[in-house]
Steps between C-alpha positions, in 0.01 A plus 500: 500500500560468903330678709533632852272421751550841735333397815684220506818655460440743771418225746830297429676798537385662776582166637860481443531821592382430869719176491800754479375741662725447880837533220427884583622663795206805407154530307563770326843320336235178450236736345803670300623123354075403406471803297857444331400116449165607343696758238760236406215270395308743274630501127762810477782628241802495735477351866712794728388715829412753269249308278339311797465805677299683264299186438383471836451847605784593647643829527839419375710188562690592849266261712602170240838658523495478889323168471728344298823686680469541846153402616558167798331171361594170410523446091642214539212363709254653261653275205493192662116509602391647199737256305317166745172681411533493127647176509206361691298618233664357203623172632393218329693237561754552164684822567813588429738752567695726279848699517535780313675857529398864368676804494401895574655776342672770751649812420763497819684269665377665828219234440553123722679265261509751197723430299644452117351167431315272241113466529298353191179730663719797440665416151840403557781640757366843696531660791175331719398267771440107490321312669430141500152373549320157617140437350239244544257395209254271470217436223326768726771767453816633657631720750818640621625334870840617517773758385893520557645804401834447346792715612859452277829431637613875486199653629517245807902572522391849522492597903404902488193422203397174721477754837351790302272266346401325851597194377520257750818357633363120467440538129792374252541416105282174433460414116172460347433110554589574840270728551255309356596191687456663794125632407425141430608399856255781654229373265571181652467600838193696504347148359489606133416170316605515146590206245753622253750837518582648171758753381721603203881438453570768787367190739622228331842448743542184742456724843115593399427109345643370773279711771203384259569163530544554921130668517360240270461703242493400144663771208489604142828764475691610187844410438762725256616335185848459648354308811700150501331170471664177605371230315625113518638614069666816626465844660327748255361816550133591498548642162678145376214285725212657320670503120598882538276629180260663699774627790464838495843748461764629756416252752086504501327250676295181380296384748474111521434203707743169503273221604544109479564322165229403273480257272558784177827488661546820631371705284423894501109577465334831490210554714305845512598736809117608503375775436614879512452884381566439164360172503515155516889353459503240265638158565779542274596851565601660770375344742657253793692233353476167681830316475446116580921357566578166594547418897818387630489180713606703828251797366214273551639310797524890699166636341389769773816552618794524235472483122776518240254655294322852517147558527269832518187291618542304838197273574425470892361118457788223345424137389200620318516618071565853576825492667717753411860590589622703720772766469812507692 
């Protein structure tokens, strides 16, 4: 069983609290923000002004409300230091960083970037918010660094919701993997060192593997079942590459990785994904498939650069037995 050790807590974060503390143009709005940061962390039903308010003493929620609405202070400042800080405290050496999105139900569109839309967090298509989100984990543990929320065309195209909204003017329609691409640049900017990025089919396009590939970043994504391989035999899909008895209906991914050829040929092996909530996967279930195709002369000739074949795992150091292709 883990335990807590309390007066340490308190001393790391009265300390990041005083490393943030000049994002605040007043004390009481800093004060306000401590005591909302303090409820968020204790172990409630449902996370709302309402609930935090109550939990730590408030009155009613209308100073959270002001907080979060109309108070001056710089969020976006407060991420990134808390973000370095909890980096600095997990880093060791082998992180990685991971892509992912999540959704919040609404219950009007007078919410920013509420609209009709699929989420897996909220079941299916609803009415709610997404967001898409940038972690860092380590052995140690995990954090989130970034968010992007995620507006749709028609609620960008929509001029009287963006002004009642206070939507800025500079903010457009960017897809997911941009998003994400461009949370991955920031990362890289503030100095955040990581070895791999990972991400499901949603990242799996050639705009995000290429900026991976630019920032030195090596990648694990998911690719759909109707993906298209080029191999030096023929272009097949996914589904086709990896024997299609495990591809999953109505165009369902199968995550795989296209590496080198071996001297089985090129054959398809199962290896475990690891372990998860219901378990460990086994090695011939569903876990990743790892699809080992032949190399085209050329293929081999541009390794790093251009392949004819498509790969899920790049590795950052050619010549050596883990090479990997790239995808382009």
């Amino acid at each position: 069983m883990a335990t807590v050790d309390h007066e340490g807590h308190g001393i790391a974060f009265g300390g990041l609290l005083a490393s943030v503390a000049d994002c605040f143009a007043r004390c009481e709005t800093r004060e306000t923000f401590a005591r909302m940061t303090r409820g968020m962390l204790m172990e409630l039903e449902d996370l709302n002004c309402w609930s935090l308010s109550e939990a730590i003493g408030e009155r009613g929620p209308h100073r959270l409300h002001h907080l979060l609405s109309r108070a001056v202070w710089d969020e976006q400042a407060v991420l990134e230091r808390t973000a370095d800080w909890a980096v600095g405290l997990l880093d060791d050496g082998e992180g990685i960083l991971i892509a992912d999105e999540t959704g919040d139900a609404k219950s009007s569109t007078d919410a920013v970037a509420a609209a009709r839309q699929y989420s897996g967090s909220v079941g299916g298509g609803a009415l709610c918010q997404v967001a898409v989100h940038l972690t860092f984990a380590t052995s140690a543990g995990h954090c989130l660094i970034d968010r992007r929320l995620y507006f749709t065309k028609d609620w960008t195209a929509d001029e009287e919701r963006r002004e009642l909204a206070g939507v800025p003017d500079e903010l457009c329609f960017a897809t997911k993997p941009h998003l994400a691409v461009g949370m991955l640049r920031a990362a890289s900017q503030r100095d955040i060192s990581a070895s791999f990025f990972l991400g499901d089919e949603v990242y799996g396009g050639r705009e995000l593997r290429t900026a991976c590939r630019e920032l030195g970043l090596g990648y694990v994504v998911g690719m759909r079942s109707n993906h298209q391989v080029t191999t030096p035999a023929a272009k097949l899909s996914v589904a086709q590459a990896g024997g299609g008895a495990r591809s999953v209906a109505a165009g369902r991914r199968k995550d795989l990785v296209l590496r080198p050829s071996t001297a089985d040929g090129g054959a398809c092996r199962h290896r475990s994904a690891g372990g998860a909530t219901k378990g460990v996967f086994p090695a011939g279930g569903w876990g990743r498939r790892w699809i080992h195709p032949p190399l085209a002369p050329q293929a081999a000739a541009e390794h790093g650069k251009r392949c004819s074949c498509t790969a899920s795992w790049y590795s950052r150091h050619p010549g050596t037995s883990n090479e990997h292709l790239t995808i382009q």
